[in-house]
C-alpha positions as CSV (number, residue, x, y, z in Angstrom):
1,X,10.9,2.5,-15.2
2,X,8.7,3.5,-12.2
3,X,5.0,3.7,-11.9
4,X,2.9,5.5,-9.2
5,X,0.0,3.4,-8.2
6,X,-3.3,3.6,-6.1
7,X,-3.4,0.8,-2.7
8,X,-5.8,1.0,-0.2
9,X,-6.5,5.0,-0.7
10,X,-2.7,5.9,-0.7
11,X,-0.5,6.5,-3.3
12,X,2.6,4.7,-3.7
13,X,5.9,5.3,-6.2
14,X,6.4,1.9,-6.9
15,X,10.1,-0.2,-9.2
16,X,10.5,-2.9,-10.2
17,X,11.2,-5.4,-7.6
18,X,10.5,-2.7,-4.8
19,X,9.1,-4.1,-1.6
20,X,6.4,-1.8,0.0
21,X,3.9,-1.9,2.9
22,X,0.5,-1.3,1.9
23,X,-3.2,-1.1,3.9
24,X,-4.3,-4.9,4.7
25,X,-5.2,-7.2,1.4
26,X,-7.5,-10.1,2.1
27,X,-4.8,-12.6,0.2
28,X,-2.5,-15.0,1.1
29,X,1.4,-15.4,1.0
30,X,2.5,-16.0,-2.5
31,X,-0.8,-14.7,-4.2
32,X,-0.4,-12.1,-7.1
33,X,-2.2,-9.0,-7.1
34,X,-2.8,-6.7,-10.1
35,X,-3.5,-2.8,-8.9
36,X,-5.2,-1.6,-12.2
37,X,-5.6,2.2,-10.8
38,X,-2.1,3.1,-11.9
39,X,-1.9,7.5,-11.9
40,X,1.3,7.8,-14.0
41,X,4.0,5.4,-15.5
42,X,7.5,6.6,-16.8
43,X,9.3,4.5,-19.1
44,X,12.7,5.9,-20.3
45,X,12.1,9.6,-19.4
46,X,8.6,9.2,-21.1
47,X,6.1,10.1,-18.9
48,X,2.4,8.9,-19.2
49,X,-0.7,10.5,-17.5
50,X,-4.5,10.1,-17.9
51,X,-6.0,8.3,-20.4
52,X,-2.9,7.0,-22.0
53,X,-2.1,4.6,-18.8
54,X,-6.0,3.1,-18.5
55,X,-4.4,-0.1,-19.7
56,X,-1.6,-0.3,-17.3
57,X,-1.0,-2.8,-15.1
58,X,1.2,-3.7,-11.8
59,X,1.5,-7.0,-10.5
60,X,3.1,-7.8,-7.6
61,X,3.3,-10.6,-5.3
62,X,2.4,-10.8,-1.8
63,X,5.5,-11.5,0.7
64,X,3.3,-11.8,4.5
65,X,0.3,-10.0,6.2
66,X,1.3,-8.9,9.6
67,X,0.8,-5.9,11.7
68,X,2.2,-2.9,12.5
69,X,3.6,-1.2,16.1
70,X,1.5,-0.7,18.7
71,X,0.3,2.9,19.4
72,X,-1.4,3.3,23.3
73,X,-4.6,5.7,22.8
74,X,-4.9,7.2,26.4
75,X,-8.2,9.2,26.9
76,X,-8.7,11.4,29.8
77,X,-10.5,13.7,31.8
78,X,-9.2,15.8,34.0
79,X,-10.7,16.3,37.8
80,X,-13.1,13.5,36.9
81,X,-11.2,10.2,38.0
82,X,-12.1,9.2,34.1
83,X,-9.7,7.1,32.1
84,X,-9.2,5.2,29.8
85,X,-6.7,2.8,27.6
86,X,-6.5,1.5,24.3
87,X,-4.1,0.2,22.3
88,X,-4.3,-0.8,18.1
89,X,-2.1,-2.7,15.5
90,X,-2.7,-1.6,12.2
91,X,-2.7,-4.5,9.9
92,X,-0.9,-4.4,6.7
93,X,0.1,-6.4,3.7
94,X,3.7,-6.4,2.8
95,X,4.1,-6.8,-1.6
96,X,6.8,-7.1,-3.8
97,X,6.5,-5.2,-7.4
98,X,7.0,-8.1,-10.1
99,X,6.3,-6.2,-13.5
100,X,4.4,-3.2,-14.6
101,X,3.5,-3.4,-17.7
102,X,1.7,-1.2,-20.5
């Protein structure tokens, strides 16, 4: 059984404990989450779309927050003695899938 969900504007094929990255989550270690925009949930080669999955749910638990590898922004211009460093982290929340349920 496998559900494809909707976290932080992405969309993510999710099992069953299945561990997964997502965009940052204001909760703590240990809190459960329920994503109720699910997009499509198989169940035994049954596949359900639209309306029939508005109930669905995914719960998952959240493992740690942390952030991501750093990535130098380096913005220049050329003849002009101009530059300019940056470097960002992007945070994320790290979740494991307990149950998805109907």
């Amino acid at each position: 059984m496998y559900a494809i969900i909707e976290a932080g504007g992405k969309q993510f094929k999710v099992e069953e404990n299945s561990v997964l990255k997502v965009e940052f989550m204001n909760k703590a270690e240990n809190e459960t989450v329920r994503f109720d925009k699910v997009i499509l949930v198989c169940e035994d080669g049954k596949i359900s779309v639209g309306k029939a999955v508005e109930n669905a749910v995914v719960e998952a638990v959240v493992l740690k927050n942390g952030k991501g590898p750093k990535i130098n922004i380096f913005k220049y211009k050329a003849k002009k003695n101009e530059r300019k460093r940056q470097g960002h982290r992007q945070p994320y929340t790290e979740i494991k899938i307990t149950k998805i349920a109907l």
